[in-house]
C-alpha positions in Angstrom: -58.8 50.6 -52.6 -56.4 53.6 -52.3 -55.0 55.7 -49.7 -52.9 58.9 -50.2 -51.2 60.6 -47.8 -50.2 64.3 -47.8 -47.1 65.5 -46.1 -45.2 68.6 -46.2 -47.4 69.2 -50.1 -45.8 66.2 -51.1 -48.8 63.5 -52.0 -47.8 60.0 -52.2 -50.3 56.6 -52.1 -49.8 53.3 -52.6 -52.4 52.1 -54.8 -53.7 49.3 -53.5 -54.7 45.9 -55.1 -54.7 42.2 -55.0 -50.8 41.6 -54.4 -50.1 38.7 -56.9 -47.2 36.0 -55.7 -44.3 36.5 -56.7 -42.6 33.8 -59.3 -40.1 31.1 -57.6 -38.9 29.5 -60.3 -34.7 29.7 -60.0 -33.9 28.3 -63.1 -32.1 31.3 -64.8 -28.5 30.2 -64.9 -25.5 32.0 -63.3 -23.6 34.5 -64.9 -19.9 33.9 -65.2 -17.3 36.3 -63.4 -14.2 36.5 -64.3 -11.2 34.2 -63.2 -10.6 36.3 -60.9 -13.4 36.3 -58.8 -13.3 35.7 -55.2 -13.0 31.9 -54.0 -16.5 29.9 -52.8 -16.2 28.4 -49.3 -12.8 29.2 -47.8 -12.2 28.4 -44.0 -9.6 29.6 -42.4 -8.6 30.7 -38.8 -5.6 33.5 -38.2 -4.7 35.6 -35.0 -6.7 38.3 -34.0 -5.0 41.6 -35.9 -3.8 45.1 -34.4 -5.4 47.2 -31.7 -6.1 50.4 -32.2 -2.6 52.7 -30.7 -2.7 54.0 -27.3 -4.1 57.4 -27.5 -1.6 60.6 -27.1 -3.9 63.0 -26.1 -7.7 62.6 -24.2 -10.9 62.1 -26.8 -12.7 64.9 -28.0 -16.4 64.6 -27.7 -18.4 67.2 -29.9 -20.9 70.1 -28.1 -24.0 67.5 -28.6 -21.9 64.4 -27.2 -20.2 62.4 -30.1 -16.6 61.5 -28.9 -14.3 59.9 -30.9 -13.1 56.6 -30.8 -9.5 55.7 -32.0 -9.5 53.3 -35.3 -6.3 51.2 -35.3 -5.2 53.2 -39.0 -5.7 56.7 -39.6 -7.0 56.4 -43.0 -9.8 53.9 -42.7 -13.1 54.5 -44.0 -15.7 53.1 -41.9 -19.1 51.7 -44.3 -21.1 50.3 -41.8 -21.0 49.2 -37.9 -23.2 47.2 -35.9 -23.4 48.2 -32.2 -24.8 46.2 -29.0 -24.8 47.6 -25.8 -21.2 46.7 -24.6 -19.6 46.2 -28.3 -19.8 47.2 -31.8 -18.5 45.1 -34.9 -17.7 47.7 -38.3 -16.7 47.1 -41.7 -13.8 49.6 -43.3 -11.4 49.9 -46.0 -8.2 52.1 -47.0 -5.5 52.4 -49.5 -3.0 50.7 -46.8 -5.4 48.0 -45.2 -7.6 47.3 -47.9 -11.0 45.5 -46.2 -11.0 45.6 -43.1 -13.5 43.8 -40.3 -13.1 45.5 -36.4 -14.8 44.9 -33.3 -15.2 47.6 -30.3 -15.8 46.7 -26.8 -16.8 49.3 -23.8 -14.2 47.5 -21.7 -11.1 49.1 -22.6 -12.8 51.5 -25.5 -10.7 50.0 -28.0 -11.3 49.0 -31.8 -9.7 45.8 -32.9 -9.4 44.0 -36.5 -10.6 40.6 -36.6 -10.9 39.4 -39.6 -8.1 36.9 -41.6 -7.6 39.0 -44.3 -8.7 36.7 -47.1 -11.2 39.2 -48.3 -7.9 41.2 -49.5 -6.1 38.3 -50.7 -9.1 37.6 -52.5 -9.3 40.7 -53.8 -12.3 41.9 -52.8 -12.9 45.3 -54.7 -15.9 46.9 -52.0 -16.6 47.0 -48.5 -20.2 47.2 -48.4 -22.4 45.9 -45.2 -22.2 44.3 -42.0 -24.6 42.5 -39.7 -24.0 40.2 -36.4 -26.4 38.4 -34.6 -24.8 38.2 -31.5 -21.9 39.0 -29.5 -20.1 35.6 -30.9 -21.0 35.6 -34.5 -20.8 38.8 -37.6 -21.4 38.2 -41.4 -20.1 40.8 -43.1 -20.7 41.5 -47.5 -18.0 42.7 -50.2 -17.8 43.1 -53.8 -18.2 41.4 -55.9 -21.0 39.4 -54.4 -19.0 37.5 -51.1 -20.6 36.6 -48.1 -18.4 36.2 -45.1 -19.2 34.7 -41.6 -17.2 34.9 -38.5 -17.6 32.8 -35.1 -15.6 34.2 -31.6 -13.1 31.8 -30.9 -13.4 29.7 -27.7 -10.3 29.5 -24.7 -7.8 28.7 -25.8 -8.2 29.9 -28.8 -7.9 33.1 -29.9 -8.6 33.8 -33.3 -12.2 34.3 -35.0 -12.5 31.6 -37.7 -13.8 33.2 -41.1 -16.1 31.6 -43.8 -16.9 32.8 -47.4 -19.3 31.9 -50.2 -19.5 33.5 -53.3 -23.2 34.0 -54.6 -24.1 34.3 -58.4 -25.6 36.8 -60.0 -28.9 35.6 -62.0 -29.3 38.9 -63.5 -29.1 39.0 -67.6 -25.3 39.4 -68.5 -25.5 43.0 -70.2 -27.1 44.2 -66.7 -24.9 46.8 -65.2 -24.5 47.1 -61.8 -23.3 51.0 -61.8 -20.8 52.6 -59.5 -19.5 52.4 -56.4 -22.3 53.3 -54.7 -24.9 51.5 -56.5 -22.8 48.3 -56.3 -22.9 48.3 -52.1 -27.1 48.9 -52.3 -27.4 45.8 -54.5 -25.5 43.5 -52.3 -26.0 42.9 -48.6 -26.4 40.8 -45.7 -28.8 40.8 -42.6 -31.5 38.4 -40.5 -33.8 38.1 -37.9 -31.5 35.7 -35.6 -28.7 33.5 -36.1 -31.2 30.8 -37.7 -33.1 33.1 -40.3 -30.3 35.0 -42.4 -30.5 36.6 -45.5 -28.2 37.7 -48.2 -29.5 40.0 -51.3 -27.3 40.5 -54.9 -28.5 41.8 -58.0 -31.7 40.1 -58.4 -31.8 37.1 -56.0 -33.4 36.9 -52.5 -30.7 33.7 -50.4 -31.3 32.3 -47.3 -28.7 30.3 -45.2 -30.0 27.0 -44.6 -29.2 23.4 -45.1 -30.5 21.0 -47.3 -31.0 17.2 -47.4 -28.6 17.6 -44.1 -25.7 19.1 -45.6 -24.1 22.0 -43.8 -25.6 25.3 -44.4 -25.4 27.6 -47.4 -27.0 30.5 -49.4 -29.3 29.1 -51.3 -31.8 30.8 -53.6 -35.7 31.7 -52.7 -36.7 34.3 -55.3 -35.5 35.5 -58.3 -37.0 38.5 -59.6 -36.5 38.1 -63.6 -39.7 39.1 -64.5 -38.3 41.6 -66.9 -40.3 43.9 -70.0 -37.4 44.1 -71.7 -34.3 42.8 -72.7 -32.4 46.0 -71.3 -34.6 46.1 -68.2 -33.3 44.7 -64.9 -34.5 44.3 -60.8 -32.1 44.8 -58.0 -33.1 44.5 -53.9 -31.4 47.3 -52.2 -32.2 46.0 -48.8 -34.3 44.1 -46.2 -36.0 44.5 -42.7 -38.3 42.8 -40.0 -38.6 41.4 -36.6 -40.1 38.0 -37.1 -38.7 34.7 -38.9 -42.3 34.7 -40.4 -42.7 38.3 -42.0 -39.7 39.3 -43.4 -39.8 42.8 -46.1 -37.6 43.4 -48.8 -37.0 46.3 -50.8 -35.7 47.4 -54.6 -35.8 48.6 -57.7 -36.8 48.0 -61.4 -34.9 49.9 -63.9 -34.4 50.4 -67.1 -31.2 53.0 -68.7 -32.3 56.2 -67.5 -35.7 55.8 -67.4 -37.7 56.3 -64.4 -37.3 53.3 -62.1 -39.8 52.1 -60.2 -40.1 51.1 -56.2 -40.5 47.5 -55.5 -41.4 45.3 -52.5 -41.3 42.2 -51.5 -43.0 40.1 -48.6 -42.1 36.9 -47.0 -44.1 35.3 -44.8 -45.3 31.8 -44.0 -47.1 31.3 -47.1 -44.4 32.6 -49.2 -43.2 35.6 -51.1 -45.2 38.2 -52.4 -44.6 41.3 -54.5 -46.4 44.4 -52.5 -45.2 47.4 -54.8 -44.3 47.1 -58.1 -44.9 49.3 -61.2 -43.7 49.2 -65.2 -41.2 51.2 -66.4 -41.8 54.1 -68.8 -41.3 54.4 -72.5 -39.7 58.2 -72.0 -37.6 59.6 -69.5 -39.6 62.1 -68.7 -42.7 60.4 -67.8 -43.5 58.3 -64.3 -43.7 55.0 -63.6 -47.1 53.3 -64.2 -49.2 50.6 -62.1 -48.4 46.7 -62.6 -51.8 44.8 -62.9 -53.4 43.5 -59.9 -50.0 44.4 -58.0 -49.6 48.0 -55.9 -47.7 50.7 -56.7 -45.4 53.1 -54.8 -47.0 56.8 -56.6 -45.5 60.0 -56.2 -41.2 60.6 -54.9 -38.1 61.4 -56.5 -36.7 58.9 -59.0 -34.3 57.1 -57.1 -33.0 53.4 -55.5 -35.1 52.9 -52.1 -31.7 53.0 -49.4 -31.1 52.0 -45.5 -34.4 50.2 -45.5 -35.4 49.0 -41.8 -38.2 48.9 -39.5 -38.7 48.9 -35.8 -41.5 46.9 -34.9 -41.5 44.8 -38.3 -44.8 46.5 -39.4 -43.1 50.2 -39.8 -40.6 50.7 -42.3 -38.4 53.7 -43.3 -35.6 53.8 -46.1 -34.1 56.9 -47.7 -35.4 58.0 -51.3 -33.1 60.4 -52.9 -31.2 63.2 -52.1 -33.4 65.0 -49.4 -36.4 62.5 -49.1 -37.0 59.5 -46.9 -40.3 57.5 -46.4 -42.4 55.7 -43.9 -44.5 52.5 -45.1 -47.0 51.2 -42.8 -50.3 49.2 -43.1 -53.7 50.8 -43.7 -56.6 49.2 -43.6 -56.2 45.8 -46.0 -53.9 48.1 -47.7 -50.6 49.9 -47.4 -49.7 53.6 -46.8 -46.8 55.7 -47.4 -45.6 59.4 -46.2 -42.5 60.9 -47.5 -40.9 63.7 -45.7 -37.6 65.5 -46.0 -35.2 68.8 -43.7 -36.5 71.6 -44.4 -34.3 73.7 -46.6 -34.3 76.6 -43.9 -32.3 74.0 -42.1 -30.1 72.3 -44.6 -29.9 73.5 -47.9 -29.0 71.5 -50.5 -28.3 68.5 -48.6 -27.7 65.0 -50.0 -29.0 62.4 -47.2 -26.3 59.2 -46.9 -27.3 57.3 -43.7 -30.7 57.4 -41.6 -31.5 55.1 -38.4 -35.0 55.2 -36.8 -34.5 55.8 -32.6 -38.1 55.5 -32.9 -41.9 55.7 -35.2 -41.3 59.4 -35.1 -38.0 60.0 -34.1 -35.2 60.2 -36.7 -31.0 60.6 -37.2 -30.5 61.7 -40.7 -26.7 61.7 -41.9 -25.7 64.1 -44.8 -23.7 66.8 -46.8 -23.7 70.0 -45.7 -24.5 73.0 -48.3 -22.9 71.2 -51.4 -19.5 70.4 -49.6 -17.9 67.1 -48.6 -18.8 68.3 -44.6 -20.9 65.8 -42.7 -24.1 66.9 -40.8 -25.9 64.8 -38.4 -29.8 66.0 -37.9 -32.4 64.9 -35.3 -36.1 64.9 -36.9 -39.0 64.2 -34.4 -42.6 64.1 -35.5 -41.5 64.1 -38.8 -44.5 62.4 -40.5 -46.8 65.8 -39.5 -46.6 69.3 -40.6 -45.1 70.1 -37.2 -42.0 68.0 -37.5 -39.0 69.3 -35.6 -35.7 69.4 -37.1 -32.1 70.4 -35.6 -28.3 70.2 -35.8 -26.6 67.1 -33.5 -23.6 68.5 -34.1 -20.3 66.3 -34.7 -17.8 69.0 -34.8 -14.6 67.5 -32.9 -12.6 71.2 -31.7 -14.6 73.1 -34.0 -13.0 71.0 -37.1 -15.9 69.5 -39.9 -16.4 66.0 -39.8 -14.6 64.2 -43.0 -17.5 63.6 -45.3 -21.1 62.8 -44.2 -21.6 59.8 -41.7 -22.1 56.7 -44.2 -24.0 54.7 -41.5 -25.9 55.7 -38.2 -27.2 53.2 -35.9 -27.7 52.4 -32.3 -29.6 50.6 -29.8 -31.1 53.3 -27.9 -30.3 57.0 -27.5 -27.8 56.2 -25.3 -26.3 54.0 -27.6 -25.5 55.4 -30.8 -22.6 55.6 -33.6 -22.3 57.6 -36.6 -19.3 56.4 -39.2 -17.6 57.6 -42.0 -14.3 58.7 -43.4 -11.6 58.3 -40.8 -13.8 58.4 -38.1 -15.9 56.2 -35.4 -18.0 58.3 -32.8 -19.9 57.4 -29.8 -23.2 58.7 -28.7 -24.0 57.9 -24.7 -26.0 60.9 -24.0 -29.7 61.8 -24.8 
């Protein structure tokens, strides 16, 4: 079968077939990092560090409600934050600091480092991702490839005691893993509860669990190493889902400069299964072509799928390039996707960084603002329709820019939501 979907004069489909399972077999061996490499499976426990300084001056909340919230260092660079309803936990780094891990609490509105700082004395290169559970319990990712997990300390005690486990990389050697940016997509941490979590580097799919009764660790479910070629190469870029027994992954096959092509992956009772995949071309300049008997993502800008999530577990969004972010969504016995993107009479020239779903049809889009380092936030409702309805939520603090484009947005409800980025944390309570 095949559906197609036609938004905005962009056509996109998701050619449907008999998705094929995808191959288990783990027995590519590691690659060796260098001697330096961050330690596997250090425990420690250390006082809780610095709160942010008492403010000098009263908050400044922006015309559409963002108010600032007052990081312990003035230099930090927020990368990602997870936010309940009373407390947030965000993941930073500076030239001073280095990594650092904070938590945020609606008590006393104050940010506070918790982490032991062995990701620094480690040294860990990248901040990259952060996910918690609950209230009493964050995992936070860095690069190279670390997994750290921290568990609130019980009275009397008041430190957070920290874990970390270094996972390999089963890509080929000569596999590159790009810059900065490209380094944080391919490594990453998140789950469905505190029993189901899942870690993504380079090519491998782990999940923390424990085997033969031994204490729990990351341990490999799929490696994608199904390559064409010995300069070809798969990373997953993310994951998503509500349930313990349908969990979505998403990521990339690439090749130099070639066109890369979309792929998904599906977990569910009965195992993984590739749902998009495609072959890599020959020349630059032509597309991607269909895998047999697997679908393929058709149509879209060349680019890593980014800040994949879903909702409801059956819905799922990610960003596709510079001004284009996509819905998939079932259709029949198949899939469907829509891409949409601002309208340039809006945002010209924009390059999209951080997106978080309020709801199916209601969007916050973080990005550049007309080719500068400002940061923009825009609100998109009914965006999957020609009548989608775009506008400014402005961040302005006192009529100064934001520093840089918000690298992450996410909340719990519209009430409830943060946008981070370059020396700055704000706070959304207002609709």
């Amino acid at each position: 079968m095949r559906r197609l979907a036609v938004l905005g004069g962009v056509s996109i489909a998701l050619v449907a077939a008999a998705a094929c399972a995808v191959s288990e077999d783990v027995s590519s061996p590691p690659h060796e990092e260098p001697e330096q490499s961050i330690p596997d499976a250090d425990v420690r426990e250390v006082a809780v560090g610095s709160d942010a300084p008492a403010p000098t001056r009263g908050l400044l909340c922006s015309s559409d409600g963002w108010c600032e919230t007052l990081l312990p260092d003035p230099d930090l660079v927020v990368r990602d934050i997870w936010p309940f309803s009373d407390r947030a936990f965000a993941i930073a780094e500076s030239f001073t600091s280095g990594i650092k891990v904070l938590e945020w609490t609606s008590t006393d509105s104050t940010w506070r480092y918790i982490d032991d700082n062995s990701q620094n004395e480690a040294l860990a290169e990248l901040a990259v991702g952060i996910w918690a559970p609950s209230a009493d319990e964050v995992y936070y990712a860095v690069s190279p490839g670390t997994i750290y997990r921290g568990t609130r300390p019980v009275a009397p005690a008041t430190a957070w005691s920290w874990s970390s486990e270094r996972l390999p990389d089963n890509n080929p050697a000569n596999v590159n893993h790009g810059d900065a940016t490209q380094r944080r997509l391919t490594l990453g941490v998140w789950g469905t509860g505190s029993d189901d979590v899942y870690a993504w580097y380079s090519n491998t799919i782990f999940h923390r669990k424990s085997e033969g009764g031994g204490a729990p660790a990351w341990v490999p479910e799929l490696i994608a190493d199904d390559f064409d070629a010995p300069d070809e190469h798969i990373f997953i870029t993310g994951a998503a889902g509500k349930s313990p027994n349908d969990v979505w992954f998403a990521g990339s096959r690439r090749r130099g400069t070639k066109e890369p092509c979309d792929v998904l992956v599906r977990k569910t009772p009965e195992g993984y299964r590739r749902i998009a995949d495609g072959v890599v071309p020959e020349l630059y300049s032509d597309p991607c072509t269909a895998r047999e008997g697997i679908p393929q993502v058709v149509g879209g800008p060349r680019a890593w799928p980014r800040k994949f999530q879903s909702l409801d577990g059956e819905r799922f969004f990610a960003l596709k390039s510079w001004n284009n972010f996509l819905r998939i969504e079932p259709d029949g016995d198949g899939y469907s996707v829509n891409i949409a993107n601002v309208p340039k009479t809006l945002l010209d020239a924009p390059n999209l960084i951080s997106l978080w779903g309020e709801s199916e049809d209601r969007l916050w889009l973080g990005s550049t603002f007309f080719n500068s380092n400002r940061g923009v936030v825009v609100r998109g409702s009914q965006v999957w329709g020609d009548g989608g309805v775009y506008e400014y939520s402005s961040i302005a603090l006192n009529g100064a820019p934001s520093n840089g484009p918000p690298n992450q947005i996410r909340g719990t409800s519209n009430t409830n939501l943060w946008a981070v980025g370059d020396r700055y944390a704000l706070h959304k309570t207002t609709p």
